[in-house]
C-alpha positions in Angstrom: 108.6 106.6 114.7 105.9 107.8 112.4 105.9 111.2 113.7 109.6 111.0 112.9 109.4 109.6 109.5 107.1 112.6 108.8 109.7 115.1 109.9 112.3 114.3 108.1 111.0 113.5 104.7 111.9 116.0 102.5 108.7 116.2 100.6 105.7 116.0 101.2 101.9 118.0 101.1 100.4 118.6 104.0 96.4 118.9 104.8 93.7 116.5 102.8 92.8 119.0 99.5 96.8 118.9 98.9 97.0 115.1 99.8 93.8 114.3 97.4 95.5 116.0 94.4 98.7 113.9 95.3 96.8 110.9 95.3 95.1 111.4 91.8 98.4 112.7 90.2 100.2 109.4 91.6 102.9 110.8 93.3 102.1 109.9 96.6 104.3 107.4 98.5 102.8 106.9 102.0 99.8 108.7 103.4 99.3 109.5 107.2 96.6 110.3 108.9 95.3 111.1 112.2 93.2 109.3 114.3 91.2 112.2 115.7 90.3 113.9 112.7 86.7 113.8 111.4 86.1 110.6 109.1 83.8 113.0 106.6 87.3 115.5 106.0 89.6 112.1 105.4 86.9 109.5 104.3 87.9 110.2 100.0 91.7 110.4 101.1 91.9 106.8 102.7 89.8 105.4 100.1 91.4 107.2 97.3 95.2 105.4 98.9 93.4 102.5 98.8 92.5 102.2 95.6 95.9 103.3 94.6 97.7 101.0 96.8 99.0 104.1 99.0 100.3 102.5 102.2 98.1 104.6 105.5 99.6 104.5 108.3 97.4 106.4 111.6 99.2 108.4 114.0 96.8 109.1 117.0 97.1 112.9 116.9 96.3 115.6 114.6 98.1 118.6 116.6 101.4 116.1 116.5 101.2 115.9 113.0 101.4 119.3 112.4 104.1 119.7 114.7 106.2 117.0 113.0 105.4 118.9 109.6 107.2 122.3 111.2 103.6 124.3 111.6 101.5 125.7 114.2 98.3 124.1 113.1 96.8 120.5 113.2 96.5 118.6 110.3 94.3 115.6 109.5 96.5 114.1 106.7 99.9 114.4 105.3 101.4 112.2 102.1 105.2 111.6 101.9 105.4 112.0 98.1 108.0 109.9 95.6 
């Protein structure tokens, strides 16, 4: 479901330097992130959503992430923007 979700939304950044400037601009709606990736690359994202009441939902892989986001690469985070 997640990895659906993140498919078909129409916008959204993809990687954790895109997602962080989301977050401190506001426009970020939910915020996934992968289970695997290094906590010292995501650590500022997830506390950043939670100080700005960002909803995080984990999704267990980064390599299905960036699948479901339409690119060959992994990616540790990805924010479904508003």
């Amino acid at each position: 479901m997640s990895y659906e979700k993140v498919a078909q939304a129409e916008e959204k950044v993809i990687g954790t330097k895109q997602t962080l400037k989301a977050l401190e601009d506001g426009i970020v709606k939910e915020l996934y992130v992968a289970s695997d990736a290094d906590y010292k690359v995501i650590y500022k994202v997830i506390a950043l959503a939670e100080k700005n009441d960002v909803p995080t939902i984990k999704v267990q892989s980064m390599k299905k992430l960036g699948k479901a986001c339409g690119i060959d690469v992994s990616a540790a985070t990805v924010a479904i923007l508003k």
